[in-house]
N, C-alpha and C positions, 0 to 999 in steps of 0.2 A: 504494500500500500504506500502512495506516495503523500508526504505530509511537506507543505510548501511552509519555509518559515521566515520571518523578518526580524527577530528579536538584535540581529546585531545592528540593524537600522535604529539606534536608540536616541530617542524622546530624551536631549534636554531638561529637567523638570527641577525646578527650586525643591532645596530642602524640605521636607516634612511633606512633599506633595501626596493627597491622597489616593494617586492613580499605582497599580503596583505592575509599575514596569518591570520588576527582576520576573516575574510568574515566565515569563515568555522562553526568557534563556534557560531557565530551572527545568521548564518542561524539554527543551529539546534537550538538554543533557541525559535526563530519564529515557525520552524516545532516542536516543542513539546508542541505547544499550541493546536496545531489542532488536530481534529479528523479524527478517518481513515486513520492514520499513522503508521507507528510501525517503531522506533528508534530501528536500530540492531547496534554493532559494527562490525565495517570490522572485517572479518578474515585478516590473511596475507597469501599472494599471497606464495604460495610455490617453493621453487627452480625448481622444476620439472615443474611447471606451469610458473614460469616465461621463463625457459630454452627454452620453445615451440616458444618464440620471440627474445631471447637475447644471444647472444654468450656466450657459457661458461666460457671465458678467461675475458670477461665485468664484468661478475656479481662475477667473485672473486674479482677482482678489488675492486670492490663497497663492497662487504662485507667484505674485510680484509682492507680495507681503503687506499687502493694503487693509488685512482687514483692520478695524476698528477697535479699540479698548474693548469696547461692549460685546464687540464680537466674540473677542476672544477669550472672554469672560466666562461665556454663553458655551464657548467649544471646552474652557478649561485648561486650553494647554497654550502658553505664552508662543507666540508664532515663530519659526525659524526654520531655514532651508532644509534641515534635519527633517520636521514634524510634516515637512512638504512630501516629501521621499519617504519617511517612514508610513504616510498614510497612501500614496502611488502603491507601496509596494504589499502594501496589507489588502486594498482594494485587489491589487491583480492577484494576491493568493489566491482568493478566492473566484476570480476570474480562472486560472489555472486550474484548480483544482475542480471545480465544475467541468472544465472542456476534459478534466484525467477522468475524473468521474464517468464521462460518458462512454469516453473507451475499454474502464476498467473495471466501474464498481461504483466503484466508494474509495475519494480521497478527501486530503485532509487541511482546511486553513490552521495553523498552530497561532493564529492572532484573529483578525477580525472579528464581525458578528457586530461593525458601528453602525445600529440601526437607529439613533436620534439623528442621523443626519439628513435635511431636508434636501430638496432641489435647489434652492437659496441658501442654504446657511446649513450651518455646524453646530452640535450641540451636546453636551452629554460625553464630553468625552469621544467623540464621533466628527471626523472632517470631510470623508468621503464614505458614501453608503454601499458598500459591496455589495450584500445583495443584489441590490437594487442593479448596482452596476454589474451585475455579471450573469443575474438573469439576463437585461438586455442586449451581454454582448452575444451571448450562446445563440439570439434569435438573430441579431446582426450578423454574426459569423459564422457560424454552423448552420442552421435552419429556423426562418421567418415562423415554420410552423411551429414547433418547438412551444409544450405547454409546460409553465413552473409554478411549482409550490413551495412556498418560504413556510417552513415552519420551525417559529421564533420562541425558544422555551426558555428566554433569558428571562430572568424576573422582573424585566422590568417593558414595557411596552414597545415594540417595535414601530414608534411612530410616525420615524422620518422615510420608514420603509413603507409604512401605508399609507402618508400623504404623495410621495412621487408616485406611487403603481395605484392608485387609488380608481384611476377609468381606464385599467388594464384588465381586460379581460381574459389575456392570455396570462396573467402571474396571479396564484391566488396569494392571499395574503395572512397566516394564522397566527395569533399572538392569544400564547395561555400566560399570563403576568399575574403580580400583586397590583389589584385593585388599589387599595390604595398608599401606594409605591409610585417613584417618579416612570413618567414625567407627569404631573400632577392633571395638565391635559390631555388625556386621551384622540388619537385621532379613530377611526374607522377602519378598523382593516376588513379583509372580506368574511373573519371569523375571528371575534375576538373572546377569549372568558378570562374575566379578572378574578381572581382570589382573595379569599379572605386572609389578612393576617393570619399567622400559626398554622395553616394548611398543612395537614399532614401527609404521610406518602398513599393512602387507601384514598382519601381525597384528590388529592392530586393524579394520581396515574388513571382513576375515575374519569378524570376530568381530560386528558390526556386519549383516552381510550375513545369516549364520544367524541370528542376532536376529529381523531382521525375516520371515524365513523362517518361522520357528515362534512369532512375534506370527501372522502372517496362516494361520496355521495355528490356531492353539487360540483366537483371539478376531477375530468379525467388528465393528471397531471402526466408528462414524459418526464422529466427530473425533478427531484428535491434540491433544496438550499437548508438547512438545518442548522440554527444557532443554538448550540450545545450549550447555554449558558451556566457556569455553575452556581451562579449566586439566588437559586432557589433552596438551594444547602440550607439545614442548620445551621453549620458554621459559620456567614456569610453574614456581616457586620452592617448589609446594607437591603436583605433579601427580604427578612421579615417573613418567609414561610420557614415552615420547620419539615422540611422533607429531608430524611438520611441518609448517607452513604448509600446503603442499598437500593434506598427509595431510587436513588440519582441514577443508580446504575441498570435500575427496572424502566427507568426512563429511556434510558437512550437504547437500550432493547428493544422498548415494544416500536420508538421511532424505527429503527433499521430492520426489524420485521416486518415492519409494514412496507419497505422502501423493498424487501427481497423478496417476500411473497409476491408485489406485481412487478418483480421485476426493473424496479425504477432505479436510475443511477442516485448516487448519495453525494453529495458539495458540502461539509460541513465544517464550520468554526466553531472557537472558544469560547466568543463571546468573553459575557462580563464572566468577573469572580472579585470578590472583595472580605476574603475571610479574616474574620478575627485572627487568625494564625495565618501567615500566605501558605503554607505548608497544607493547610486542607483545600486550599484552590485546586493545587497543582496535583493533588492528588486526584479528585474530580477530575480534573480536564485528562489527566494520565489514563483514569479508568475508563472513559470517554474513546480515548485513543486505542486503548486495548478492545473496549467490547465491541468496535469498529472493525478490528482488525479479526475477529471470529465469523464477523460477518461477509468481508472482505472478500475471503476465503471460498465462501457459498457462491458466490454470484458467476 
């Protein structure tokens, strides 16, 4: 299985910053142990490829360094040619790793899953929207017909993914989140269910389960995008549900069962993680990566 990675592209970030840039490197050190991996570096996502999601007037911005205080307030991370290229090359992970996916299975973004970013602006810790951008390169570049499903199990709402693809009818859009969990406004995706604080794993994989029930009911998808988020953890200092280890790991199974029973290729990222320990992020995202690679295997 091939896992595209960007973590030596590193994010600038002032002391005490709350984003945990080390999870990135920490994980590819783990996955370079294993077998039946293969460590690619991202490409970077191209203008042309990002432009299929982001306003033209955005992404100069971001590339000549114009945004604004407020902007980049709003994105989080203080601007600099670094954060340019480190978000190029997270967007094309997963531009990559969706065109691997088609050929192979199931590959792997080791960063991405920046779904607050809008077509105009940055948010959340998010400057360019992979998904977004790499469902639409798959139908640019590979086939116009080409139907996708995002389905976004970070804990927090995918909603700069669901205002760009929002009168797309060939991308659905599925976001299972804490309700009330940022971003405090909700946008519309084509299936959303918010959670209750304390949600536990019988509730949530419930929830997860009719999800994917009425995905494969109102949309015949040809690939998935999969944001592996781990901050619906317990551990996760910013999640507010209380699902377990195991819970996490029933997660990402019954996702990549449902991706191999029809058949459907797998494009998946890390998404968020913000654990009280970084140690139980990267555990997550590690288990993630293995119980990918079992499924891998099948296809």
């Amino acid at each position: 299985m091939k896992a595209f990675y960007t973590d030596h592209f590193v994010l600038p970030l002032p002391e005490g910053h709350r984003f945990p840039m080390e999870k990135y490197s920490r994980l590819r050190d783990l996955i370079g142990r294993e077998e039946n991996i293969e460590l690619v570096e991202a490409p970077a996502a191209t203008d042309t490829q990002i432009l299929y999601a982001h306003d033209p007037s955005y992404l100069i911005k971001v590339i000549e360094g114009k945004l604004s205080p407020q902007e980049q307030r709003e994105i989080g991370f203080p601007w600099s040619e670094r954060m340019v290229e480190r978000s190029r090359r997270s967007a094309g992970a997963t531009v990559a790793a969706a065109k691997t996916a088609l050929r192979e299975g199931i590959a792997a973004n080791l960063a991405g899953g920046t779904h607050h970013a809008y077509r105009d602006a940055g948010s959340g810790f998010c400057v360019f929207n992979d998904s977004a951008i790499a469902a639409r390169t798959l139908q640019k570049e590979i086939s116009p017909s080409l139907k996708i499903a995002v389905i976004d199990l970070d804990v927090h709402q995918g909603n700069g993914t669901a205002s760009i693809l929002q009168n797309d009818d060939s991308i659905f859009t599925l976001s299972i989140h804490g309700e009330n969990n940022f971003p405090f406004k909700k946008e519309e995706s084509d299936l959303d269910l918010g959670l209750a604080d304390g949600c536990d794993d019988v509730s949530y994989l419930h929830a997860l389960n009719q999800s994917l029930d009425q995905l494969d009911t109102r949309f015949k998808a040809d690939c998935l995008i999969f944001l592996a988020g781990a901050d619906p953890h317990e551990g996760d200092r910013l999640g507010r549900l209380n699902v377990s280890t195991e819970g996490m790991r029933l997660r990402d199974e019954m996702v990549f069962q449902y991706g191999l029973d029809k058949q459907l290729p797998i494009a998946f990222s890390m998404a968020g993680g913000y654990g009280k320990e970084i140690k139980s992020t990267i555990d997550i995202h590690f288990q993630t990566i293995k119980t990918a690679l079992q499924f891998q295997k099948q296809y």
